[in-house]
Structure formats: C-alpha cells, structure tokens
Residue, then its C-alpha position, 0 to 999 in steps of 0.5 A: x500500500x502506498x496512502x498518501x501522507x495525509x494518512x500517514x503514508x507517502x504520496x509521491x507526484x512526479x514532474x518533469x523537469x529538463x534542461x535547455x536542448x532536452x539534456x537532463x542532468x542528475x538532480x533535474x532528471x525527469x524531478x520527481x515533487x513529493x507532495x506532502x500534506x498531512x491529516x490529523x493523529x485521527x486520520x487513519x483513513x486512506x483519502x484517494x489520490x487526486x493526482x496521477x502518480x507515475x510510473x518511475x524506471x528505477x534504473x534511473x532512479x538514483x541519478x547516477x549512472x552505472x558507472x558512478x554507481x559502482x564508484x560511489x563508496x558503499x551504501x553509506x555515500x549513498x545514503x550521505x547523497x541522499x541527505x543531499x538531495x542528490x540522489x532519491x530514494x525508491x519507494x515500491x508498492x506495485x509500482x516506482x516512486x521516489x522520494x527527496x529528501x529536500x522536499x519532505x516538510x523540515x519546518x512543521x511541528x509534529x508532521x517534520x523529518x529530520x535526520x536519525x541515527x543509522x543502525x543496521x535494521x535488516x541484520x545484513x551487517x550495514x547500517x540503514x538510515x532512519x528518517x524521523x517524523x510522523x507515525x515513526x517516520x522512514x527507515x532507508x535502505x541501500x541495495x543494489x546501487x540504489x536507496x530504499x524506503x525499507x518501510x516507513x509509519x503508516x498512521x497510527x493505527x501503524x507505528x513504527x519503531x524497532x527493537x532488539x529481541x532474540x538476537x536480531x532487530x526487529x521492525x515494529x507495526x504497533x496499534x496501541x493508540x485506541x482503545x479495545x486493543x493494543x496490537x504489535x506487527x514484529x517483522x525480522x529481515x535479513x537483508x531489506x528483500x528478504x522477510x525471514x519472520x513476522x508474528x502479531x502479539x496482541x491484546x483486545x478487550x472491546x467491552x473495556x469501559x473507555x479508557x479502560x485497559x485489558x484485563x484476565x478475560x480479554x483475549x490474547x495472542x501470539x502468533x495466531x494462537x491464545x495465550x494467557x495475560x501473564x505470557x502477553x505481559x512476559x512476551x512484552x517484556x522480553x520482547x521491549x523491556x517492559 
C-alpha cells in the first residue's frame, strides 16, 4: 500500500523537469515533487489520490549512472547523497516512486523529518538510515546501487519503531493508540528483500469501559494462537523491556 501522507503514508507526484536542448542532468532528471500534506493523529483513513502518480524506471532512479554507481563508496555515500538531495530514494508498492529528501516538510511541528541515527535494521551487517517524523517516520535502505524506503509509519493505527529481541532487530507495526486493543506487527529481515519472520502479539478487550485497559478475560495472542495475560505481559517484556 502506498496512502498518501495525509494518512500517514507517502504520496509521491512526479514532474518533469529538463534542461535547455532536452539534456537532463542528475538532480533535474525527469524531478520527481513529493507532495506532502498531512491529516490529523485521527486520520487513519486512506483519502484517494487526486493526482496521477507515475510510473518511475528505477534504473534511473538514483541519478547516477552505472558507472558512478559502482564508484560511489558503499551504501553509506549513498545514503550521505541522499541527505543531499542528490540522489532519491525508491519507494515500491506495485509500482516506482521516489522520494527527496529536500522536499519532505523540515519546518512543521509534529508532521517534520529530520535526520536519525543509522543502525543496521535488516541484520545484513550495514547500517540503514532512519528518517524521523510522523507515525515513526522512514527507515532507508541501500541495495543494489540504489536507496530504499525499507518501510516507513503508516498512521497510527501503524507505528513504527524497532527493537532488539532474540538476537536480531526487529521492525515494529504497533496499534496501541485506541482503545479495545493494543496490537504489535514484529517483522525480522535479513537483508531489506528478504522477510525471514513476522508474528502479531496482541491484546483486545472491546467491552473495556473507555479508557479502560485489558484485563484476565480479554483475549490474547501470539502468533495466531491464545495465550494467557501473564505470557502477553512476559512476551512484552522480553520482547521491549517492559
């Protein structure tokens, strides 16, 4: 899925930018617009698009050539040229988009992106960039000459964060901000293609009074299966510390 950020998600408008005599160079190549907007906290529900989103050749789409590709120093240069704005990132959802770092809001109060740390979130052994901002903001990865969007927040019945559990990090999809249910979605990679886990862990408790929490008769589960209130507290703790 790929909703707008009006939903928390990322929605990506490509203009077409050329030089005199049709020449296009690497920043102006066909530019690609991200056009950011955002809904409220509440807004979790996806708003259709009201522009055409186009298709990107993502051969193209780090704005270096083949040969400045395989010259550039690694992953971390890539994701340095990203924070440049010299070269996009690719988000994929059925079809191509990119994304630029300049023209993602920097200003806004809760809805800006700024830089994070960078750690390795897909346990191939090189560090990813974590972009800061709504919903848990984007974590980018490098592969294949190019940048990423490994996965990114998608409202808040959709945030992301990460952690360190059973030997490996971990990406978190959690569903804690209303009320009847508290839902964490735990995906493991190796390497930002390659899922080579995922579980849901979960508490609901839909006849909770409002602002009410779960208690010994709601029901639980972990990997599709029921489980007590004391094995979710203890999968809470060894999975997050608390």
């Amino acid at each position: 899925m790929s909703p707008p950020l009006y939903s928390g998600g990322l929605f990506v408008q490509r203009y077409l930018s050329e030089r005199d005599g049709m020449q296009v160079n690497n920043r102006c190549w066909k530019r690609t617009v991200l056009a950011v907007s955002l809904l409220f906290l509440t807004g979790c529900e996806k708003s259709p698009a009201e522009t055409e989103i186009v298709e990107l050749d993502a051969a193209g789409a780090s704005g270096l050539n083949e040969e400045e590709a395989a010259g550039a120093s690694g992953s971390e240069a890539l994701l340095d040229a990203f924070l440049a704005s010299e070269v996009p990132a690719v988000y994929e959802d059925g079809r191509e988009q990119v994304i630029w770092f300049d023209e993602l809001p920097h200003e806004e109060d809760w809805a800006k992106y700024t830089v994070g740390e960078r750690i390795d979130l897909d346990n191939d052994g090189e560090r990813e960039q974590i972009i800061k901002g709504p919903y848990g903001g984007i974590y980018l990865d490098v592969r294949d000459n190019l940048v990423y969007v490994l996965t990114k927040g998608d409202g808040t019945g959709m945030m992301l964060s990460y952690t360190n559990y059973d030997n490996a990090v971990w990406i978190v999809h959690r569903d804690t901000l209303h009320g009847g249910r508290q839902i964490y979605r735990m995906t493991k990679y190796d390497g930002g293609e390659h899922i080579v886990d995922e579980f849901v862990l979960s508490a609901q408790y839909w006849d909770a009074p409002p602002n009410g929490s779960y208690d010994e008769d709601s029901d639980f589960s972990y990997r599709g299966e029921a489980i007590s209130m004391e094995e979710y507290e203890a999968l809470l703790e060894e999975i997050f510390g608390w």
